[in-house]
C-alpha positions as CSV (number, residue, x, y, z in Angstrom):
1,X,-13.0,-3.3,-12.7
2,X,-15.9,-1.9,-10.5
3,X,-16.8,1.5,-10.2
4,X,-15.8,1.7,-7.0
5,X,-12.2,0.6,-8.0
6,X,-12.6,2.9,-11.1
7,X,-13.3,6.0,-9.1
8,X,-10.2,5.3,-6.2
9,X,-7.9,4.6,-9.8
10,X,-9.3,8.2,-10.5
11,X,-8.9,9.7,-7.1
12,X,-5.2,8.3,-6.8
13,X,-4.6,9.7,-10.5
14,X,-5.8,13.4,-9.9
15,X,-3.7,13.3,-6.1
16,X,-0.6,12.2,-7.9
17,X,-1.3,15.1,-10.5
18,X,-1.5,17.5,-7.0
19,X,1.8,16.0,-5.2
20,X,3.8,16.1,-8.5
21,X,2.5,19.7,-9.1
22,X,3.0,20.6,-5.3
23,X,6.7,19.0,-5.2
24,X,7.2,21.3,-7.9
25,X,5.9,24.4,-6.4
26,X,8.3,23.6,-3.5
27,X,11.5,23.6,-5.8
28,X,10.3,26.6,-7.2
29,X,9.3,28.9,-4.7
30,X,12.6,27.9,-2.8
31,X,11.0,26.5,0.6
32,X,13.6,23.5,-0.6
33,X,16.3,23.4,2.2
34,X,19.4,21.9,0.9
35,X,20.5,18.0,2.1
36,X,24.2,15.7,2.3
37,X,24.4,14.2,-1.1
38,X,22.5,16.7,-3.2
39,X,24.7,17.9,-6.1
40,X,24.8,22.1,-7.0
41,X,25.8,24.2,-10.0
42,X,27.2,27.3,-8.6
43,X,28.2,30.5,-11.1
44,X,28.7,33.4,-10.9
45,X,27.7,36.3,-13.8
46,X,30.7,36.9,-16.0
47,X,33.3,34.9,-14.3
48,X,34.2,31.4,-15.7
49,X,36.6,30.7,-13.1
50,X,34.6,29.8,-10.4
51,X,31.7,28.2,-11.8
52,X,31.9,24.6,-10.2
53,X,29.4,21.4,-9.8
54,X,30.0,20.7,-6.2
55,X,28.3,17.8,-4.2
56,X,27.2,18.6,-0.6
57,X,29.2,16.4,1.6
58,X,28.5,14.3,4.5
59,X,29.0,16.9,7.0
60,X,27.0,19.2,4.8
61,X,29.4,21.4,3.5
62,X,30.6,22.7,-0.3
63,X,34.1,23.1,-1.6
64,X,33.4,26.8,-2.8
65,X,35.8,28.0,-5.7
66,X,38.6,30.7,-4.2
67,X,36.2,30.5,-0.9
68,X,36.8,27.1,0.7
69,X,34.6,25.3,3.1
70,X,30.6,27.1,3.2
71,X,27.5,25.2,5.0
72,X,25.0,24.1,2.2
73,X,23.2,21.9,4.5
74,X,19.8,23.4,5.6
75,X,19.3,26.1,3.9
76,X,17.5,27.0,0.9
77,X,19.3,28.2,-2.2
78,X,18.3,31.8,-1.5
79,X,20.1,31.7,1.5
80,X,23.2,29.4,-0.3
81,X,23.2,32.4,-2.7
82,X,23.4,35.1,-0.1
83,X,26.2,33.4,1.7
84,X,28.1,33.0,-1.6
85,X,27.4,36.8,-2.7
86,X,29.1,37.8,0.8
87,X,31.8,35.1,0.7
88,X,32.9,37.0,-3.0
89,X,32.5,39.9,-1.9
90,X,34.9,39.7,1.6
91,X,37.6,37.1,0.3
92,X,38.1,38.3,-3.9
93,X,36.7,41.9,-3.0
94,X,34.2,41.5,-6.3
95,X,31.9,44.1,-6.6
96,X,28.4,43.1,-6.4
97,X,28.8,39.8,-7.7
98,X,25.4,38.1,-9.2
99,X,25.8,34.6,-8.0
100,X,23.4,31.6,-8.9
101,X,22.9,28.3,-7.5
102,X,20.9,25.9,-9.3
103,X,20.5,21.8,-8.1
104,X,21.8,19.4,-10.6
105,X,21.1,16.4,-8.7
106,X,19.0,15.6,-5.4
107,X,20.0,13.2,-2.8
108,X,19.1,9.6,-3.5
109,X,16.2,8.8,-1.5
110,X,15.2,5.4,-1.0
111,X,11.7,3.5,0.5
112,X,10.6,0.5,-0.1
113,X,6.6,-0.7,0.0
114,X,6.2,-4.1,0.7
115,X,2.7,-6.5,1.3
116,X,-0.2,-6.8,-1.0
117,X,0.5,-4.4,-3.7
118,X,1.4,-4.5,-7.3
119,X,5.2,-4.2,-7.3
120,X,6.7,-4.4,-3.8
121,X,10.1,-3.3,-4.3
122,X,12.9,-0.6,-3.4
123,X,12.2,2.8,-5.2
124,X,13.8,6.0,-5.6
125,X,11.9,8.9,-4.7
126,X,12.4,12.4,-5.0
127,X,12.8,14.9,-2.2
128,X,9.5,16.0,-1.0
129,X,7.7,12.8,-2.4
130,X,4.9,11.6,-0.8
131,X,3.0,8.3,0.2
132,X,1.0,8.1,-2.9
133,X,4.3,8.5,-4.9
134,X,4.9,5.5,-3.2
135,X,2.3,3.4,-3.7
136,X,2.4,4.4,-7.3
137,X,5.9,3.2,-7.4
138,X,4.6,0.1,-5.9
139,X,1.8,-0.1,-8.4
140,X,-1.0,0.0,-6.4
141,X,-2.5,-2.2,-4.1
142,X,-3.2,-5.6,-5.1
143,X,-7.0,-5.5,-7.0
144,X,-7.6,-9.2,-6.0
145,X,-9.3,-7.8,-2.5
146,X,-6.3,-9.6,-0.5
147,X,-4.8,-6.2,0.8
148,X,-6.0,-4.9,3.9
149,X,-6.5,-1.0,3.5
150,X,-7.2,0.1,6.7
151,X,-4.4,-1.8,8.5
152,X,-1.5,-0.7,6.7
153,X,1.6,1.1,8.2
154,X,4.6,3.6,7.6
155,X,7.9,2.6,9.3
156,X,10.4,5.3,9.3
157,X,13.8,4.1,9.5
158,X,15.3,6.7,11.5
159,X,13.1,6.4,14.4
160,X,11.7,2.7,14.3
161,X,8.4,4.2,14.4
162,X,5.3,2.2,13.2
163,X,2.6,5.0,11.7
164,X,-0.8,3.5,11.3
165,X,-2.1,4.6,7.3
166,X,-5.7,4.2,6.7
167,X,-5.2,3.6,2.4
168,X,-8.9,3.4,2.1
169,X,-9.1,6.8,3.6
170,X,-6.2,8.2,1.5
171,X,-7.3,6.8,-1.9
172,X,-10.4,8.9,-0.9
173,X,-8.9,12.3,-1.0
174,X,-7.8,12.4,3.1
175,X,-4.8,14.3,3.1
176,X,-4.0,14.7,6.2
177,X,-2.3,10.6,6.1
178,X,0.0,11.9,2.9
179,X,3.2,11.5,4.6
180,X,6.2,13.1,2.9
181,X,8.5,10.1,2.3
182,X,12.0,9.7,4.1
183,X,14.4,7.8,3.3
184,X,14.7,4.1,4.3
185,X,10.8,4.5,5.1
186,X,8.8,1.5,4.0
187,X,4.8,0.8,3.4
188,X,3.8,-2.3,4.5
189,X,0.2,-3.7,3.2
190,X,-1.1,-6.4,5.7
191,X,-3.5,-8.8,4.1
192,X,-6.8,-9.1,4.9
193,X,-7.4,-12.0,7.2
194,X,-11.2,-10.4,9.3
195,X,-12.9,-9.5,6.3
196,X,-13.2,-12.7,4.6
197,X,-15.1,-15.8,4.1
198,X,-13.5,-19.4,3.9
199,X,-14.6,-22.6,1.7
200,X,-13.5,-26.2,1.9
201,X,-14.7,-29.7,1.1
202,X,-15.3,-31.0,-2.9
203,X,-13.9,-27.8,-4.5
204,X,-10.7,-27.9,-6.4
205,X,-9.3,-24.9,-4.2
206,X,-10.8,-24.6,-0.5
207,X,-9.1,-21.6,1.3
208,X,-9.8,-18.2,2.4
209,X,-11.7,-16.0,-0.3
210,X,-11.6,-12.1,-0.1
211,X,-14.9,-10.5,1.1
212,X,-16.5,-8.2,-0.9
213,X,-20.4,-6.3,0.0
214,X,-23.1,-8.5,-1.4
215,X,-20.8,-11.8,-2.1
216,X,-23.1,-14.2,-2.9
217,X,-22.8,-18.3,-2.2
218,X,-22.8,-19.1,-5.8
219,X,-20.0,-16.6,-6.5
220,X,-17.5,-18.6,-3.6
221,X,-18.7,-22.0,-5.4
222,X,-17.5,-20.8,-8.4
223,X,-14.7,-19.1,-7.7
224,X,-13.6,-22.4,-5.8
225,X,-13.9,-24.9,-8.8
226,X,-16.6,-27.2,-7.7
227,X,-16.2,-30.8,-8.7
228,X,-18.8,-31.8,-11.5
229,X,-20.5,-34.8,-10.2
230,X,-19.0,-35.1,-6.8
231,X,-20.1,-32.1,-5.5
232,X,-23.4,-32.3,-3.7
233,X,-24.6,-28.3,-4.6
234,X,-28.0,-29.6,-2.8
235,X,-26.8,-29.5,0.9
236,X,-24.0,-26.9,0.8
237,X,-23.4,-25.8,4.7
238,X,-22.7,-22.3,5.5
239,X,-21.2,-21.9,9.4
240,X,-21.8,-18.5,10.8
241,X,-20.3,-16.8,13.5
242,X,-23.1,-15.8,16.2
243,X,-22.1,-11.8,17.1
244,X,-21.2,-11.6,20.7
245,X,-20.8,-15.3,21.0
246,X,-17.6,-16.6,20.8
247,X,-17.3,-20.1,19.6
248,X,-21.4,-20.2,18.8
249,X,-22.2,-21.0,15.5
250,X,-25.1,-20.8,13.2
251,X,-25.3,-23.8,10.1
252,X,-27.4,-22.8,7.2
253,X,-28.3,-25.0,4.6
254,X,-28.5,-23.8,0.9
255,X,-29.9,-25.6,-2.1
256,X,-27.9,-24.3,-5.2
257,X,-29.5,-27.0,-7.3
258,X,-32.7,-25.1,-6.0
259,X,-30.9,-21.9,-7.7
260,X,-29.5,-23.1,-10.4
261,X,-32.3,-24.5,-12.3
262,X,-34.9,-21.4,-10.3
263,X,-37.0,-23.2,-8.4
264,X,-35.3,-20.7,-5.4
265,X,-33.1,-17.9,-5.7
266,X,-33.3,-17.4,-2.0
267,X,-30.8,-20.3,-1.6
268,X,-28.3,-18.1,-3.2
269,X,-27.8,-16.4,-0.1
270,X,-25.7,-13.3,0.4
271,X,-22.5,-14.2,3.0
272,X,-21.2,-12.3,5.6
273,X,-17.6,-11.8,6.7
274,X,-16.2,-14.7,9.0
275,X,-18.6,-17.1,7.0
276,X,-17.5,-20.6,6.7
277,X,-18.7,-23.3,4.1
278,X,-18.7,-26.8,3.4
279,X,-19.3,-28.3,0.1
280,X,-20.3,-31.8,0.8
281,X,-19.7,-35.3,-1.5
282,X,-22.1,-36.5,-3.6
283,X,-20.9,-39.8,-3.1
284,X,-19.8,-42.1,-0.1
285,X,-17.1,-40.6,2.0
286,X,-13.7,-41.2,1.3
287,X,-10.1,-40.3,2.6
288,X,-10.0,-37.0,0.7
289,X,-13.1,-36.1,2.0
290,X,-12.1,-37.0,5.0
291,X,-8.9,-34.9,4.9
292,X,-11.5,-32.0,3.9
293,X,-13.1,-32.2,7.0
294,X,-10.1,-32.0,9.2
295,X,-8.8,-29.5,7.0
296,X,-12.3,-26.9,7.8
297,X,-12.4,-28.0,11.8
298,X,-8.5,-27.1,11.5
299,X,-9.5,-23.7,10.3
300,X,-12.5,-23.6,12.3
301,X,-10.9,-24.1,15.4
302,X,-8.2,-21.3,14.7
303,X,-10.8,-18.9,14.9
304,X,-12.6,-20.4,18.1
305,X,-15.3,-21.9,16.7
306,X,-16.5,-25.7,17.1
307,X,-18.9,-26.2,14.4
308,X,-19.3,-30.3,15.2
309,X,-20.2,-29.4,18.9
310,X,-23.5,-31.4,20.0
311,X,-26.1,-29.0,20.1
């Protein structure tokens, strides 16, 4: 793990520490305003007979003991209390009755997070939960580099709205982008398909290959399994797109036999997103080589580019 990665684990840990400790404060202070589905104790001091669990019902109401029919819905339990106390006191004529509502269960809340992250998955969330709850839930976003941070989105069931979520940002300590979670909301992490570099020819897995600062051409070559004694490491291609130049291309050719035995470490060279590279045969061409070829023009030309134009 990279300190960088280390200190956003860190970050996210303390924030979860702050939303747990803030949805807490929220219970407790009684800004909580009741919902459908949450489930109360209600009692009053002394007499038995009307202490009752009672679930809010759809329409938002309690079943009060003696009382009947009282809105729970929308308020907070202060103001549940205050309507009991005066219920008591105008239908059974009690005398300053000390009346206590406590919540026994919340609502179910459901959201789902689903893309490049540990765990996508349905989760239930508490009331008053937030996006980083969420994310923990989901366990994270993925740490292979896959998940695109910047491009990920809340949609809120009830609406059909589509709120842009910058994660980098968040996992940096910007509030503001906390959304409290509703449910049926779910987190989508896009992948990251810009910020990446791709590989083909005599490796045992060509593909796209998360970018990272500093990624190095050894590193991709590597990571993509060269094929001992079929790859030609001496006239590696590396395609790059030309900024402001759609379809332009610039080839370099790197020497990572040069590199490897340190005659050059300037052939090692450090990519760029968008980079594309070719890892030729050592050999005389054949059909898989061939299929290579079509495979990275394929690619190539998805993006725009036309790296066997004549020059």
């Amino acid at each position: 793990m990279t300190m960088r990665r280390a200190l956003q684990h860190t970050i996210l840990a303390l924030m979860l520490m702050i939303t747990g400790f803030a949805h807490a404060q929220t219970v407790a202070d009684g800004t909580y305003r009741l919902q459908a589905e949450d489930v109360l104790v209600i009692q009053v001091y002394r007499i038995a007979e009307i202490n009752a669990i009672l679930p809010i019902g759809p329409d938002g109401n309690i079943s009060a003991p003696f009382v009947g029919s009282i809105k729970a819905a929308g308020k907070t339990i202060t103001e549940l209390e205050r309507d009991l106390t005066v219920a008591y006191v105008d239908k059974l004529k009690l005398k300053d009755p000390i009346v206590s509502v406590t919540i026994r269960e919340y609502r179910r809340i459901r959201a789902g997070v689903n893309g490049f992250v540990g765990r996508p998955g349905v989760y239930d969330m508490r009331p008053g939960d937030r996006l980083l709850d969420l994310i923990a839930f989901g366990g994270g976003t993925s740490t292979d580099g896959r998940a695109n941070l910047k491009k990920a989105f809340l949609v809120r069931k009830n609406s059909g709205e589509h709120i842009p979520i910058d994660l980098r940002a968040l996992l940096n300590g910007d509030r503001t982008q906390n959304y409290v979670v509703e449910d049926g909301d779910t987190l989508i992490v896009p992948e990251e398909l810009d910020n990446r570099v791709i590989i083909a020819g005599r490796v045992q897995r060509a593909g796209p290959v998360p970018y990272r600062e500093n990624l190095t051409l050894m590193e991709v070559v590597e990571q993509a399994g060269k094929i001992e004694r079929r790859s030609r490491l001496s006239r590696v291609q590396v395609f790059r797109p030309l900024p402001g130049r759609r379809g332009d291309l610039l080839a370099i050719q790197a020497d990572l036999v040069a590199y490897q035995t340190g005659k050059d470490a300037r052939q090692n060279i450090v990519l760029r997103p968008g980079d594309m590279i070719y890892v030729p045969d050592s050999g005389n061409i054949d059909f898989d080589v061939i299929n290579s070829i079509a495979n990275i023009v394929f690619v190539f030309d998805r993006f725009g580019f036309s790296p066997l134009r004549a020059r």
